[in-house]
N, C-alpha and C positions, 0 to 999 in steps of 0.2 A: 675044518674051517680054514685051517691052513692052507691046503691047496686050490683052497676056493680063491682067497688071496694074490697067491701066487700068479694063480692064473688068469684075473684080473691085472695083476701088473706086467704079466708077459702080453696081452690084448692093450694094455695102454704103452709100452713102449712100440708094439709092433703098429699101433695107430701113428703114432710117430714119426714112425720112419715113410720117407715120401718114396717109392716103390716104383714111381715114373722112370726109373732108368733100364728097368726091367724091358721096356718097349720101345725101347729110344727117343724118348721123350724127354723133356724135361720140364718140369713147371713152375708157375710163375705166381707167387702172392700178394695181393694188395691189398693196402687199409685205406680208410679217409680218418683225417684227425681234423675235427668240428674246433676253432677257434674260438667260438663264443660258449660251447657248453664245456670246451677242457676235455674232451675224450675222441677215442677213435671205436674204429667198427668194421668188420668187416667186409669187403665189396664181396670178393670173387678170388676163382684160383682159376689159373689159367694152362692148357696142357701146350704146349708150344712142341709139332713134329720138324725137326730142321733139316734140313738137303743141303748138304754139303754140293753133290757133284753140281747142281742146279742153280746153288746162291739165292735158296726158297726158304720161307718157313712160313705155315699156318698155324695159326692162333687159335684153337677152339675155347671158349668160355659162357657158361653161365649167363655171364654179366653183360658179352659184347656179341657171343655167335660164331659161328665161325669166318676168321679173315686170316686172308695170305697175303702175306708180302712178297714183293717181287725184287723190292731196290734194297740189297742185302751183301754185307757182307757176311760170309760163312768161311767161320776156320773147322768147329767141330761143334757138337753140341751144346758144350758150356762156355764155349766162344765165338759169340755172331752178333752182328747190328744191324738192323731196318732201319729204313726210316719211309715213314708214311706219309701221304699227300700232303696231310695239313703241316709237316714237318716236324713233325714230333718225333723222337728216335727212341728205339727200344732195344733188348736185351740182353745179353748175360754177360759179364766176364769175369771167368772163374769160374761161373757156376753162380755168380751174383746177379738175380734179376736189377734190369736199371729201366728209368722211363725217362723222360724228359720231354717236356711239354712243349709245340712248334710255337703256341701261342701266350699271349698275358689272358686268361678266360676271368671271366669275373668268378666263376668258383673260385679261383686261384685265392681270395682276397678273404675270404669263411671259412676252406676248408684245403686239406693239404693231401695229396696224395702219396704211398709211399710203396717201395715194395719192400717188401720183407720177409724174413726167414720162415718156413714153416712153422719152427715153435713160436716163434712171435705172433705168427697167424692165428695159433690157437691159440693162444694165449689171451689176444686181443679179443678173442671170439668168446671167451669164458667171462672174461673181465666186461663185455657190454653184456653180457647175460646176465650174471649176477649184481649187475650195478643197484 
């Protein structure tokens, strides 16, 4: 029973850990947080492949599809900026996903978008499940 255990919490840390670096990736996590019911939720995770020599990065997600940016700068993986038509600028530095909106959207005014840590991500993701 013991190692049944065990071996459940060696499966829930190795769930854990985000393994995208493995492929030169790195990925991106978002929540929406609802203003008027007090909680947030899931969107999506997003793999983001960056080109350095190129000043590229495409965005594949669940949520959005696949998109590449062209107008970027790129220093390394966990340091680069887009910024897309509608002027919206996005991600990393550090290793910290960022986004920032080109526009005032009327979602803007209900609900908040955010990015966030992977354990945040699941976490976020347990707490609208068991609400």
């Amino acid at each position: 029973m013991r190692s049944l255990l065990y071996f459940l919490a060696a499966l829930f840390v190795i769930y854990l850990i985000d393994w995208s670096f493995l492929t030169g990736t790195i990925r991106g996590y978002e929540i929406v947080c609802y203003q008027d019911i007090i909680a947030c939720r899931i969107i999506a995770s997003s793999v983001y492949k960056v080109n350095v020599e190129n000043q590229t990065v495409v965005q594949k997600s669940e949520y959005r599809g696949a998109v590449s940016y062209k107008n970027c700068s790129v220093f390394s993986r966990k340091n680069w900026e887009c910024t897309h038509e509608s002027g919206a600028v996005l991600g990393f530095i550090n290793g910290d996903h960022f986004y920032t909106s080109g526009s005032q959207e009327t979602w803007d005014r209900i609900a908040t978008y955010k990015q966030v840590s992977r354990l945040e991500y699941i976490y976020t993701g347990l707490a609208w499940w068991f609400k």
